[in-house]
C-alpha positions as CSV (number, residue, x, y, z in Angstrom):
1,X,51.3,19.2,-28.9
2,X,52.2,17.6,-25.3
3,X,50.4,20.5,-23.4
4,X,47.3,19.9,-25.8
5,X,46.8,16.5,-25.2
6,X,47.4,17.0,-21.6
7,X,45.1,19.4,-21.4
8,X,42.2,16.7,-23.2
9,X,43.3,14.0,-20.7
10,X,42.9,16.2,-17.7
11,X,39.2,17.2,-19.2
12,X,38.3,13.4,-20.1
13,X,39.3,12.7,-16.5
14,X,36.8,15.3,-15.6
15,X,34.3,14.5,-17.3
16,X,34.6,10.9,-15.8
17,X,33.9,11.7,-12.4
18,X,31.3,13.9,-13.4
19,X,29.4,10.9,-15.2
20,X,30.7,8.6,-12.1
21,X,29.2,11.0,-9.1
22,X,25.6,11.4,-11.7
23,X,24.6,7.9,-12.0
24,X,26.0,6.3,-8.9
25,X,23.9,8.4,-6.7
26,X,24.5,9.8,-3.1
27,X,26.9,6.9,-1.4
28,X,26.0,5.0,1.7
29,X,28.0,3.6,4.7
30,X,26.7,1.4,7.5
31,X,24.4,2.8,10.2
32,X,26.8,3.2,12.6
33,X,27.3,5.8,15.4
34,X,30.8,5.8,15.1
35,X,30.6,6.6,11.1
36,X,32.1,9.8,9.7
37,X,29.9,9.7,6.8
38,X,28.6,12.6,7.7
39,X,30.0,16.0,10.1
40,X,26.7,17.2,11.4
41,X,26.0,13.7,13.7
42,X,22.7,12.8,12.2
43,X,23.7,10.2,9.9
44,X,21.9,9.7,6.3
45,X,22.9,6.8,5.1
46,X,21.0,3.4,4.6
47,X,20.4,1.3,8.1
48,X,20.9,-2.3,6.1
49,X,23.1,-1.6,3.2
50,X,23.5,-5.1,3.0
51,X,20.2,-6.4,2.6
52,X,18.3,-6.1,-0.6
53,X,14.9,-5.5,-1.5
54,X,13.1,-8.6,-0.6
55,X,11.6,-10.0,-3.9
56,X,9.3,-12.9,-4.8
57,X,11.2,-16.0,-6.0
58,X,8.8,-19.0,-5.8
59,X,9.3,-22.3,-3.9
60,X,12.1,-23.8,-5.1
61,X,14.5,-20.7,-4.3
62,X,16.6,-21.4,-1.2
63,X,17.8,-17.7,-0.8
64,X,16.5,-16.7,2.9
65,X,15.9,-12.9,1.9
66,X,13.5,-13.5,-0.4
67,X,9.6,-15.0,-0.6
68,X,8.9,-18.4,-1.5
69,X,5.1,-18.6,-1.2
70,X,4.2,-14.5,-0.6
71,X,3.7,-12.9,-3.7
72,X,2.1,-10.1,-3.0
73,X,0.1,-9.5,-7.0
74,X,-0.8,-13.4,-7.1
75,X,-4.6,-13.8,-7.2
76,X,-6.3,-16.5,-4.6
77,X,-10.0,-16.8,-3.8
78,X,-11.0,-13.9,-5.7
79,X,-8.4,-11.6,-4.3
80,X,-4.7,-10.6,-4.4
81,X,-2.3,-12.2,-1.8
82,X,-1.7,-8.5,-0.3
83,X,-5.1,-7.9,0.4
84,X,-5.7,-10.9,2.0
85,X,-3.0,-10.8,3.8
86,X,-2.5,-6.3,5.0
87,X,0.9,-7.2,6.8
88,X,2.6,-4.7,8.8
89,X,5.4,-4.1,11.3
90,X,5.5,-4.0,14.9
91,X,7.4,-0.9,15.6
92,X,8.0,-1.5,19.4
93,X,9.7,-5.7,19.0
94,X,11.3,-4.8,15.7
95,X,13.3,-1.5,16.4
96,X,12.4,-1.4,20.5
97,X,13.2,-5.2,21.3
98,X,16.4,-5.6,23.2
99,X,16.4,-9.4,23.9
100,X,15.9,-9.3,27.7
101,X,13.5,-12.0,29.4
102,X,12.6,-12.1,33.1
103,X,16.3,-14.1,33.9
104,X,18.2,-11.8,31.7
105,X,19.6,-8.6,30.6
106,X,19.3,-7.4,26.7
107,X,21.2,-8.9,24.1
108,X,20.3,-6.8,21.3
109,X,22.7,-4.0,20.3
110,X,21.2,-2.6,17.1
111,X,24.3,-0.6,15.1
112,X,22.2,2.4,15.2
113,X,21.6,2.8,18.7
114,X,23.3,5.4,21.2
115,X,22.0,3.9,24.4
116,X,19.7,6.7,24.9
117,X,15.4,7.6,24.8
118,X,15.9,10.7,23.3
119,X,13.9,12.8,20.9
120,X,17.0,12.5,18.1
121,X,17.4,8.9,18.8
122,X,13.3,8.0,18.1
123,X,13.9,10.1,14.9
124,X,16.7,7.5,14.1
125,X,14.7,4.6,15.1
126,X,11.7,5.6,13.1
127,X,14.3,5.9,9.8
128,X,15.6,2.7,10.3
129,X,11.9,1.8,10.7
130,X,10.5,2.7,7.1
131,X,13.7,1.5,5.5
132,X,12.5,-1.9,6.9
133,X,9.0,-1.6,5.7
134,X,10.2,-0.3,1.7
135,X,12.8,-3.5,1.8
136,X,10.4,-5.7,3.1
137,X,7.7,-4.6,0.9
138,X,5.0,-4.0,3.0
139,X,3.1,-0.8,3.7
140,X,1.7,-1.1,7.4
141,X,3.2,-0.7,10.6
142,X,1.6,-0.4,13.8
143,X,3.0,1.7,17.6
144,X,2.2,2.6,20.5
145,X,2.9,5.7,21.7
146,X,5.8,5.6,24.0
147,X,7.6,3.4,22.1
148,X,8.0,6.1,19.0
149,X,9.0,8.5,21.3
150,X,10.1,9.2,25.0
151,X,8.1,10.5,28.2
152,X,9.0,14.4,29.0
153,X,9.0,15.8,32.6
154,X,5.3,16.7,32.1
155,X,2.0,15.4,29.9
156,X,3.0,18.7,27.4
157,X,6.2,17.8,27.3
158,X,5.5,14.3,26.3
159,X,3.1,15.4,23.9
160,X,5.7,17.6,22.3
161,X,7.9,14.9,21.8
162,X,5.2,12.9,20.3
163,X,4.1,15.4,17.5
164,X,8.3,16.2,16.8
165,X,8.7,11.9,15.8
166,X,5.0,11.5,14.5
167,X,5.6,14.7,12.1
168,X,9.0,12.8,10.6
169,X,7.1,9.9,10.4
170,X,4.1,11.2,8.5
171,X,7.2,12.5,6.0
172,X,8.9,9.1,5.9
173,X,5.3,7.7,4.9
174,X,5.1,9.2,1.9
175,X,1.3,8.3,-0.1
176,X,1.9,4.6,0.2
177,X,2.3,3.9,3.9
178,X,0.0,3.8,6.6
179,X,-0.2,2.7,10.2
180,X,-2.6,-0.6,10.5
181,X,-3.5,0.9,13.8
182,X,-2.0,2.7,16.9
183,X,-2.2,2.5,20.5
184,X,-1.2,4.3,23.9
185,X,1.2,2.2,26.3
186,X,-0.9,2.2,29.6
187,X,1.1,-0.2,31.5
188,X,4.9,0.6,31.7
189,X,5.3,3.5,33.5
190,X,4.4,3.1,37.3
191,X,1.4,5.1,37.7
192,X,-0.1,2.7,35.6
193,X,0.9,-0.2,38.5
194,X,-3.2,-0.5,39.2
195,X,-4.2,0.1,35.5
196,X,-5.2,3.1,33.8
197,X,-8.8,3.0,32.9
198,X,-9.3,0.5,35.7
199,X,-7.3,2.5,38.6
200,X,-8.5,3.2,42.1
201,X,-7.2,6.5,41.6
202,X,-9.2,9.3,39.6
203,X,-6.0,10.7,38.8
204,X,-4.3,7.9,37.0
205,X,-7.7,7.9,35.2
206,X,-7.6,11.4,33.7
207,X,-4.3,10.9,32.7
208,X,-4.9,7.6,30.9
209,X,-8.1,9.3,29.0
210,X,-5.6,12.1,28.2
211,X,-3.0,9.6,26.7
212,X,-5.3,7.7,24.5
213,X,-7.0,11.0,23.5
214,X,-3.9,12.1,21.8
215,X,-2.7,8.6,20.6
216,X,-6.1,8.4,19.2
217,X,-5.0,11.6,17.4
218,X,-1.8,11.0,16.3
219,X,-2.6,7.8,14.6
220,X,-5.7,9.6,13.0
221,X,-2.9,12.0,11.6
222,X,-1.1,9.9,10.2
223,X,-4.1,8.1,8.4
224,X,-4.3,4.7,10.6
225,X,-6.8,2.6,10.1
226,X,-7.6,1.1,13.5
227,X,-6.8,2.0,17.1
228,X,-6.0,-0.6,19.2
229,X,-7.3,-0.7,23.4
230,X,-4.7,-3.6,25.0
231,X,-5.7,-3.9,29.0
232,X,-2.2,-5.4,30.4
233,X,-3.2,-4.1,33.8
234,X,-6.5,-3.7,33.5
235,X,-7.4,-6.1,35.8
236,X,-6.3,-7.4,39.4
237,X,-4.3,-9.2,41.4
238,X,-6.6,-9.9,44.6
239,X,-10.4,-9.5,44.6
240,X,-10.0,-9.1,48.5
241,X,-9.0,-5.3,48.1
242,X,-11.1,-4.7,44.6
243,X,-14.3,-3.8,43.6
244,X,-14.7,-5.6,40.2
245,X,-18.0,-4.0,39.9
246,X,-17.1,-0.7,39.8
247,X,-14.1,-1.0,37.4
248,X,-15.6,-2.5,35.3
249,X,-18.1,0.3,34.7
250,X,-15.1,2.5,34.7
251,X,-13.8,0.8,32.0
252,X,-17.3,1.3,30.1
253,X,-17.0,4.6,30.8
254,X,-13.7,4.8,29.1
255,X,-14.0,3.2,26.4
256,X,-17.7,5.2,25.4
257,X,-15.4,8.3,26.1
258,X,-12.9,7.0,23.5
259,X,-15.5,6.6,21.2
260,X,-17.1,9.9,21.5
261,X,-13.7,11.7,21.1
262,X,-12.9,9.3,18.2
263,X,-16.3,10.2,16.0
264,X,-15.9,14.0,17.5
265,X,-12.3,14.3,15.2
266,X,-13.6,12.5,12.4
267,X,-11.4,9.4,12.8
268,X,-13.3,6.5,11.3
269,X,-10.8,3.8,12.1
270,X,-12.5,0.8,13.6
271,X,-11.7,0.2,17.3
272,X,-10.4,-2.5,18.4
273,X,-9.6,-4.6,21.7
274,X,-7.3,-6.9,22.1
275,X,-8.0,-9.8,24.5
276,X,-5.4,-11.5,26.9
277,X,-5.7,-13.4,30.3
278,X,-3.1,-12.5,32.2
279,X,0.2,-11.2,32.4
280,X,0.9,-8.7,34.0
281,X,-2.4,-8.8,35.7
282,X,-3.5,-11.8,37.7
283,X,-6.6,-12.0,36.2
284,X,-7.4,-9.4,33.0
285,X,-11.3,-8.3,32.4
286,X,-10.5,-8.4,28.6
287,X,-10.0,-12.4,29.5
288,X,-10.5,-14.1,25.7
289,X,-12.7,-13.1,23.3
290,X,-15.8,-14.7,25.0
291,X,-15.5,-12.5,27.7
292,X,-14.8,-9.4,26.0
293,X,-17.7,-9.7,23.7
294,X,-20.0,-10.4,26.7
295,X,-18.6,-7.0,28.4
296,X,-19.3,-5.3,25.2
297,X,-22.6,-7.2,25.3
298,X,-23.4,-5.8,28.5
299,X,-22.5,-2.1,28.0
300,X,-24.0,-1.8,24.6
301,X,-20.4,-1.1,23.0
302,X,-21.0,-4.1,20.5
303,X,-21.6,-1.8,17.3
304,X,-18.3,0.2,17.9
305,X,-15.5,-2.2,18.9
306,X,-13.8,-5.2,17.2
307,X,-11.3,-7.0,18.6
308,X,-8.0,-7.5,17.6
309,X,-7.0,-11.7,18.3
310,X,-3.6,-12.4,19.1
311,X,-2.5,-16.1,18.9
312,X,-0.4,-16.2,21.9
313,X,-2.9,-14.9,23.9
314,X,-5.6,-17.5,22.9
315,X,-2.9,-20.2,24.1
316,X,-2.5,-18.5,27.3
317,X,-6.6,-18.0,27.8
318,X,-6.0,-22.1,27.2
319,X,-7.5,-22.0,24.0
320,X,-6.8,-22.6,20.5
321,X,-5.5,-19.4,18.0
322,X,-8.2,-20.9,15.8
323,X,-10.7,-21.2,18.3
324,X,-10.3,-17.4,19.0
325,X,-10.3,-16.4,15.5
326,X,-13.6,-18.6,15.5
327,X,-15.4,-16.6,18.9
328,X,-14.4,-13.2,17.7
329,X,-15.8,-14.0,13.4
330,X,-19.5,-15.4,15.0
331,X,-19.8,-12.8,16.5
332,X,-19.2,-10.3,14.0
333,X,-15.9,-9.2,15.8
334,X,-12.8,-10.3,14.0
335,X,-11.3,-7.5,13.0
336,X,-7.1,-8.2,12.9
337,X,-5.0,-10.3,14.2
338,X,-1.5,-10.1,15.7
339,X,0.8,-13.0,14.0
340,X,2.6,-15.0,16.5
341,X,2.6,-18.2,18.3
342,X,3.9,-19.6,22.0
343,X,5.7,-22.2,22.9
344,X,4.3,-25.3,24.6
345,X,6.9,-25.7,27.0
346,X,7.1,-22.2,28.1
347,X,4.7,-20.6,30.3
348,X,4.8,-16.7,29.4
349,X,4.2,-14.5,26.7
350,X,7.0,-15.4,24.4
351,X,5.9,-14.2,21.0
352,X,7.5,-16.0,18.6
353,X,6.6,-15.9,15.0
354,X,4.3,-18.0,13.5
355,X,5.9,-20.7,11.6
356,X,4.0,-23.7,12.0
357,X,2.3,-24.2,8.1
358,X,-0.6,-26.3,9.9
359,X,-1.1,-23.6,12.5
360,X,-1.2,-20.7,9.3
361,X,-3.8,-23.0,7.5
362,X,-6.3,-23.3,10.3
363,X,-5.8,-19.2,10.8
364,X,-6.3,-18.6,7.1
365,X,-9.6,-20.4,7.4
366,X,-11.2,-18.4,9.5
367,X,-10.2,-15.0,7.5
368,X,-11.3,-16.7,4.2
369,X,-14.4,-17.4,6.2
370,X,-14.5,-13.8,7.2
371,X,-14.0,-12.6,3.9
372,X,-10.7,-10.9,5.1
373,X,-10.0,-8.8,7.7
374,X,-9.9,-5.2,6.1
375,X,-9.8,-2.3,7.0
376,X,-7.6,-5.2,9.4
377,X,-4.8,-7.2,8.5
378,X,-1.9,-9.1,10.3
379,X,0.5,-7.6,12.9
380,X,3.7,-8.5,13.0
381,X,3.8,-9.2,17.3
382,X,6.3,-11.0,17.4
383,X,10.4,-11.2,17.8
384,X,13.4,-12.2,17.8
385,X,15.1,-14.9,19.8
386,X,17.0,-13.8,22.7
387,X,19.7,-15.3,21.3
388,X,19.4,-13.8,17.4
389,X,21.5,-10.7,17.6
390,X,22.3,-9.8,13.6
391,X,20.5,-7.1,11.6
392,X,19.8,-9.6,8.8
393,X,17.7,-11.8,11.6
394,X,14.9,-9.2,11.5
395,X,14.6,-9.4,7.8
396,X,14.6,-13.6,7.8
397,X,12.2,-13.9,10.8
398,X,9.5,-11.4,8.9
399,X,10.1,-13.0,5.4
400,X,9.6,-16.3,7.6
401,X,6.2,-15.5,9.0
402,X,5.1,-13.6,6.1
403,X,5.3,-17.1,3.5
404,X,4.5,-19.4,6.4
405,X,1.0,-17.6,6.3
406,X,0.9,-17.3,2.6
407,X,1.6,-20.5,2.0
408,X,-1.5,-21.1,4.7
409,X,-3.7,-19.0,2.5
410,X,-2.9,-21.6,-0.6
411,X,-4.1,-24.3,1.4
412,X,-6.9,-23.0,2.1
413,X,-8.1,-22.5,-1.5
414,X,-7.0,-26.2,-2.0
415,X,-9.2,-27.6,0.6
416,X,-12.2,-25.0,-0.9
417,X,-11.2,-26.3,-4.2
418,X,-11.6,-30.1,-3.3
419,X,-14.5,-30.1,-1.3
420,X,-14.3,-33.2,0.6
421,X,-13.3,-31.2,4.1
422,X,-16.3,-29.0,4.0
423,X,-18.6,-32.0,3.2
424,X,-17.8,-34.3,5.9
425,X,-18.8,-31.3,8.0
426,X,-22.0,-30.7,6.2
427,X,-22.9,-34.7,6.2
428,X,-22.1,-34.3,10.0
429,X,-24.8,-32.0,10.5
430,X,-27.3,-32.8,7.7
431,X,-30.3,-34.7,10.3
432,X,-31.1,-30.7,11.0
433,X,-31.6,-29.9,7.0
434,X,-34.9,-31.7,7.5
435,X,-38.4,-30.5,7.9
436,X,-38.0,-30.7,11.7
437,X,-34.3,-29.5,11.9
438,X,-35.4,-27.0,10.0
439,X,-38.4,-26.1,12.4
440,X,-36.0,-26.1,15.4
441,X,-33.2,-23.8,13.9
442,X,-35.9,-21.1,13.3
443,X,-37.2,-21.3,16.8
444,X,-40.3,-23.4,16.6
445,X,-38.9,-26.6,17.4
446,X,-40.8,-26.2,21.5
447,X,-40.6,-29.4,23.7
448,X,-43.9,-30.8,23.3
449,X,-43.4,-31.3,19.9
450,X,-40.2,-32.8,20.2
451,X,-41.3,-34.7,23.0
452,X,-43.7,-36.6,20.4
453,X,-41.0,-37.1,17.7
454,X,-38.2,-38.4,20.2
455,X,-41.4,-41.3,21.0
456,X,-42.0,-41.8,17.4
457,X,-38.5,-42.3,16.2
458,X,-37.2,-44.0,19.4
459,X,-33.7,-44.6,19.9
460,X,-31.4,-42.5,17.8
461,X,-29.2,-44.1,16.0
462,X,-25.2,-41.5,16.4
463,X,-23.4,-41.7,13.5
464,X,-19.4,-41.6,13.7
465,X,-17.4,-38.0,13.9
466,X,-15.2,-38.6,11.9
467,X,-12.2,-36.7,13.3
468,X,-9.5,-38.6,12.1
469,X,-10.9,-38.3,8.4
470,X,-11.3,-34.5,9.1
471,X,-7.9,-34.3,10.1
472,X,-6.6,-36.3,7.4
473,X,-8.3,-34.8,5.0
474,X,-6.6,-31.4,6.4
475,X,-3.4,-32.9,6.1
476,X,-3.6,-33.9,2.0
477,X,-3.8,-29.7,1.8
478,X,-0.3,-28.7,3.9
């Protein structure tokens, strides 16, 4: 009788561990190098095992890893928050920002790092990366191509190294995920020190073209929705030793190449440029958004380029993000934007996320003016503090920029809802919704006959801007 019930406690016990190893699923350990999870050195198990999926919890939550004012399903203006909105992650701050700045070394020692560029260390990178994107609860990220994966010895090599990351990424993907856009980096590596489609050297040049003709494939592979040209050193430093002129054409010639390849392949992402004034470069052609619609302008690219508007850059062109935004939407160009801001007191490219709810507002303006931004949507260009070193910081800054512009989007609909900004503006401007305002805004309005009205009306009487009612009627909305 002993032995039998022995024998049923040994089998319950059995059974037990049986039920316990079914349901609880394959364990997990940290992401760290020095694990022994697993014997065959790539590790499997979850990057941020202590971070949760980031849910919706309304404003009056004060839990940091999770969404006050995003909720991705909620209906505004017609359309659901995630559509509005198409957020994705920047692969190269996110999982390739150390912390360094020009007066200091990096700070940033990610848990999953091995201090190396190596093929089996991108492959690790780009797993941490979509465990991110499924906790955050998003479904676009954006790269370039060096970032992903590392430089060989030669352009095949490279290009190997490329398709060996790209092809896990496509896996990791899965039906849900899709790169926002892509882009080739065409200003680290020193044979880019004069620019790539803008160097004095025809070599540089070929190479470039070869770069961005197989960025322009990988992202096509992996379904992106827009490529991305950014012109860090397209541009110069002196105009005593350049001939503008001619690089400019090159340029052209470039970008008409990279549209050719692009509709050759069958990609039918939208291209887009991304404007900036300076830094690295002196002076960059692709100045604001002005400027590079007027060089699209001039070499008839205006029907195959957007651009893509980053707020930090408008502040360093010395104009507003909203301003920007503003250019690029009149003339039919607005086509994403990369979400981050600068700080006043600090001269360089510091791209912080955006934060500021009055900032978000006047940014969420101009997309509900533009209808949206799609096949666009917001990039994530932005980072972490130098001094922000823990894996949950990546989590809080994203959540962080992610309600500040949602919460921009809902006060947009209020000022839309009450009306009174959008009329000040209208009164402002309503002289011209008259017989002869209406003559001159369809062309017809010569100076003869306005000659004889400006005698017959005499002085004109100027009626007050109203800017400080503007802005406080901007300021009931925030």
């Amino acid at each position: 009788m002993k032995m039998k019930a022995e024998k049923i406690l040994l089998l319950l016990v059995c059974v037990s561990f049986w039920i316990f190893g079914v349901t609880a699923g394959p364990q997990t350990c940290p992401a760290d190098l020095e694990s022994d999870c697993n014997d065959s050195g790539e590790w499997k198990g979850e990057f941020f095992p202590e971070i949760p999926k980031i849910k919706y919890e309304g404003p009056s939550s004060k839990n940091p890893l999770s969404y006050k004012w995003y909720n991705a399903e909620e209906e505004i203006l017609g359309k659901k928050m995630k559509d509005w909105m198409r957020f994705s992650v920047a692969f190269w701050h996110t999982f390739r920002g150390s912390g360094a700045d020009p007066f200091g070394a990096p700070t940033k020692n990610w848990p999953w790092e091995d201090g190396t560029n190596s093929v089996a260390m991108a492959k690790r990178r780009m797993k941490a990366n979509f465990e991110f994107i499924n906790k955050l609860g998003v479904d676009r990220w954006c790269f370039h191509d060096r970032d992903i994966a590392p430089d060989g010895k030669t352009l095949e090599e490279t290009n190997k190294n490329l398709d060996e990351v790209v092809a896990l990424a496509k896996d990791l993907q899965g039906a849900k995920i899709r790169p926002l856009w892509g882009t080739a980096q065409l200003f680290m590596h020193p044979r880019y020190m004069h620019g790539g489609a803008t160097s004095s050297e025809l070599g540089v040049y070929a190479y470039a073209a070869a770069q961005v003709k197989k960025a322009i494939e990988v992202t096509h592979y992996l379904g992106g929705e827009n490529y991305v040209f950014w012109g860090g050193r397209e541009g110069y430093q002196s105009l005593l030793n350049t001939d503008m002129g001619r690089e400019l054409d090159h340029l052209a010639r470039f970008l008409e190449a990279a549209v050719a390849y692009k509709k050759k392949i069958g990609f039918n992402g939208t291209l887009l440029i991304e404007p900036k004034p300076q830094e690295p470069t002196k002076h960059q052609y692709d100045w604001d958004a002005a400027t590079t619609a007027n060089f699209l302008r001039k070499y008839g690219l205006l029907g195959e380029f957007k651009l893509n508007i980053e707020c930090n850059h408008a502040t360093l062109s010395g104009h507003s993000c909203h301003h920007e935004l503003e250019t690029a939407r009149l003339n039919g160009l607005l086509g994403n934007i990369d979400a981050n801001t600068g700080d006043p007191q600090i001269g360089w490219d510091t791209d912080e996320f955006l934060t500021d709810i009055a900032e978000a507002t006047r940014v969420m303006l101009t997309v509900v003016k533009n209808g949206g931004l799609a096949p666009g949507g917001f990039n994530f260009d932005a980072k972490l503090r130098r001094e922000s070193t823990d894996v949950e910081d990546l989590f809080v800054a994203h959540i962080s920029g992610m309600d500040t512009l949602a919460r921009g989007l809902h006060n947009v609909a209020k000022l839309i809802e009450d009306g009174s900004l959008a009329e000040l503006v209208r009164k402002r401007y309503e002289s011209f919704d008259t017989e002869v305002g209406a003559q001159i805004e369809a062309g017809k309005g010569d100076f003869e006959y306005l000659e004889k009205k400006a005698m017959e009306w005499g002085e004109p009487k100027v009626p007050s801007a109203k800017q400080e009612l503007a802005e406080r009627l901007f300021q009931f909305a925030l």
